[in-house]
N, C-alpha and C positions, 0 to 999 in steps of 0.2 A: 841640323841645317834648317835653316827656314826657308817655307815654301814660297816659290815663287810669289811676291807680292800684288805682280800686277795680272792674275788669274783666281778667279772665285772656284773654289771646289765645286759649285752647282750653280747653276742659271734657273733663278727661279722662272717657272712657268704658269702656277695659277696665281689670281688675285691673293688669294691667303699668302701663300711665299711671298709674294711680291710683299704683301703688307707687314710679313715677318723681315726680310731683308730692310725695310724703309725705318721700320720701326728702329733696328739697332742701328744703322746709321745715325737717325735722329738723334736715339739714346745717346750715342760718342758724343757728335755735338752739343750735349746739354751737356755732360761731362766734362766737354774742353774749355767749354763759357765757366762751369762752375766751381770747377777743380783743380783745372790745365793738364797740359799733357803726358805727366807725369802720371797721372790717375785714369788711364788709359789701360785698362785689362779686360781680357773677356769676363771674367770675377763679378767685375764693377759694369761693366757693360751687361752683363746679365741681370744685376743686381737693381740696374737703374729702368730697365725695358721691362724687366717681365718675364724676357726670353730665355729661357733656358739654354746654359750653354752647351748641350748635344745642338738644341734648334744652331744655336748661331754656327758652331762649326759645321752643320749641314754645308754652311752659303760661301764662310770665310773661315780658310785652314789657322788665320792667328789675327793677334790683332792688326799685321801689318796691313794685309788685306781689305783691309775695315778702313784704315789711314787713307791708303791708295785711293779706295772707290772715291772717298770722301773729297780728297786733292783733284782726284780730278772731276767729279761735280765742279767744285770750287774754279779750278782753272778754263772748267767748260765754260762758267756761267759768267769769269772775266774775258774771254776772248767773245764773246756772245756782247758783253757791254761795248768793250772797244768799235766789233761792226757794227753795233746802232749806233755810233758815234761814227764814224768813218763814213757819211755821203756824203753826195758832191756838196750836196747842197750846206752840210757842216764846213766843208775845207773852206769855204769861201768865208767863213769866220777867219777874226783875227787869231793868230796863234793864241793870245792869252784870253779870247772867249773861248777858243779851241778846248784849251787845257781846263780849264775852270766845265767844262763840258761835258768832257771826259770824266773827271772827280767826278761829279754828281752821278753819271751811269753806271761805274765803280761804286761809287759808296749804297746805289740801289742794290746791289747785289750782294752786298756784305763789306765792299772790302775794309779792310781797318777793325773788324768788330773783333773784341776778345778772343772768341773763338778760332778765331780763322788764322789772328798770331798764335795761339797756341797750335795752330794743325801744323801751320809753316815751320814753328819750333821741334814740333816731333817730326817733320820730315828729314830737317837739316841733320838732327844728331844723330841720325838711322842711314849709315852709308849707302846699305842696300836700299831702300827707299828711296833716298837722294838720284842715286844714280836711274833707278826706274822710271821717277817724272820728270828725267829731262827730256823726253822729247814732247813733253805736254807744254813745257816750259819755253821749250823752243820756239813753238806757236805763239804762246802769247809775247816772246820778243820781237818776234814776227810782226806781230800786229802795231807795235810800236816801232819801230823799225818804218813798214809803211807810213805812217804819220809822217815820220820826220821826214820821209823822203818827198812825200806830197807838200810836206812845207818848205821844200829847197837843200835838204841834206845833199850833199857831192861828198859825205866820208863815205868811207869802205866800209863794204858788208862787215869783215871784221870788227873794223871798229865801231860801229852802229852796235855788232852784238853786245859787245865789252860794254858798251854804254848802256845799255838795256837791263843787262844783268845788274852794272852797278844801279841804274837809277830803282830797279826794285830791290835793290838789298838796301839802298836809303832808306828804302819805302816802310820796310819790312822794320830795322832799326827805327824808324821813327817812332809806329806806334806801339813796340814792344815796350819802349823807353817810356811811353804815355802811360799806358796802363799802372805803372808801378808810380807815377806821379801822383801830386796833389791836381787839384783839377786847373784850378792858373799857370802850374809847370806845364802840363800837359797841352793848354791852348800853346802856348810860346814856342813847344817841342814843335807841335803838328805845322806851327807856322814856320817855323826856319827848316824843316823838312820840305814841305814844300816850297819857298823859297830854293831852294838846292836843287831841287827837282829840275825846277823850271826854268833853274840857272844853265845848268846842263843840256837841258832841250834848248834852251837859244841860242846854246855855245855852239850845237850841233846843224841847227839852221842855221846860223851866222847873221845871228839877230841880239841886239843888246839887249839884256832882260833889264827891264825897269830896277 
């Protein structure tokens, strides 16, 4: 059975752990930029850090743990973009500066980069995994969810979710489908992705998208 995912065997407490733990995280994500998520082992994780794997299962009992910490970095540091994007002073933009706003606070933080489709790819095809970060996932529906309702949404919370979810599995789909493009396919991809996006957020405030 595998260990609970979303629990590290040890909380590192001095600087050296700490810099052992940072280290093999890092190590994953060069691994997910370079290899993808398939090439995800403690083996190769040891192999690419330095870290020996006694050190790494000191911190994380497998590699699920390792994904987990990783996902939710990644999900911290998008719901962190969302709320610098979400002041009053932003809402009084127009929706499509709004959005156009938002992408750019997202894309500081990673989102779309190789890496981080491949992390979404090893979460998706790992039940246990999937099922663990949805309450991280929740939040950042959440946070979108607000938006729209600041911009005039009167759907239901239900259906606000359902929308959330699909516009980032658009998201998600968009730039898996890029990466494996030419790089002129891949402009066209990211543009009719969001195109869809944003068709869907003006469907939801009851605004016509250009």
């Amino acid at each position: 059975m595998i260990e609970n995912p979303t629990s590290k065997r040890k909380t590192p407490s001095q600087q050296r752990a700490k810099s052992t733990v940072r280290k093999v995280l890092d190590g994953t994500w060069q691994l997910l930029k370079e290899q993808g998520a398939d090439a995800i082992t403690t083996r190769n994780i040891a192999k690419i850090t330095g870290v020996s794997p006694g050190s790494i299962y000191q911190y994380f009992g497998n590699k699920e743990q390792i994904l987990f910490t990783l996902y939710g970095e990644r999900l911290k540091d998008s719901v962190g973009a969302f709320k610098l994007a979400s002041t009053e002073e932003n809402f009084s933009l127009s929706l499509a500066e709004f959005y156009q706003l938002l992408e750019q606070k997202l894309a500081n933080v990673g989102w779309g980069r190789i890496e981080d489709i491949e992390l979404t790819k090893a979460i998706a095809e790992n039940p246990q995994l999937k099922h663990a970060v949805q309450p991280i996932l929740n939040e950042l529906y959440d946070c979108l969810i607000y938006v729209l309702r600041r911009y005039g949404s009167t759907w239901s919370e239900e259906d606000l979710k359902h929308l959330a979810e699909y516009i980032f599995g658009v998201n998600h789909f968009g730039y898996s489908l890029r990466i494996r493009q030419s790089e002129q396919s891949a402009t066209k991809t990211i543009a009719l992705t969001r195109e869809l996006e944003y068709y869907l957020i003006c469907k939801a405030v009851n605004k016509v998208s250009p």
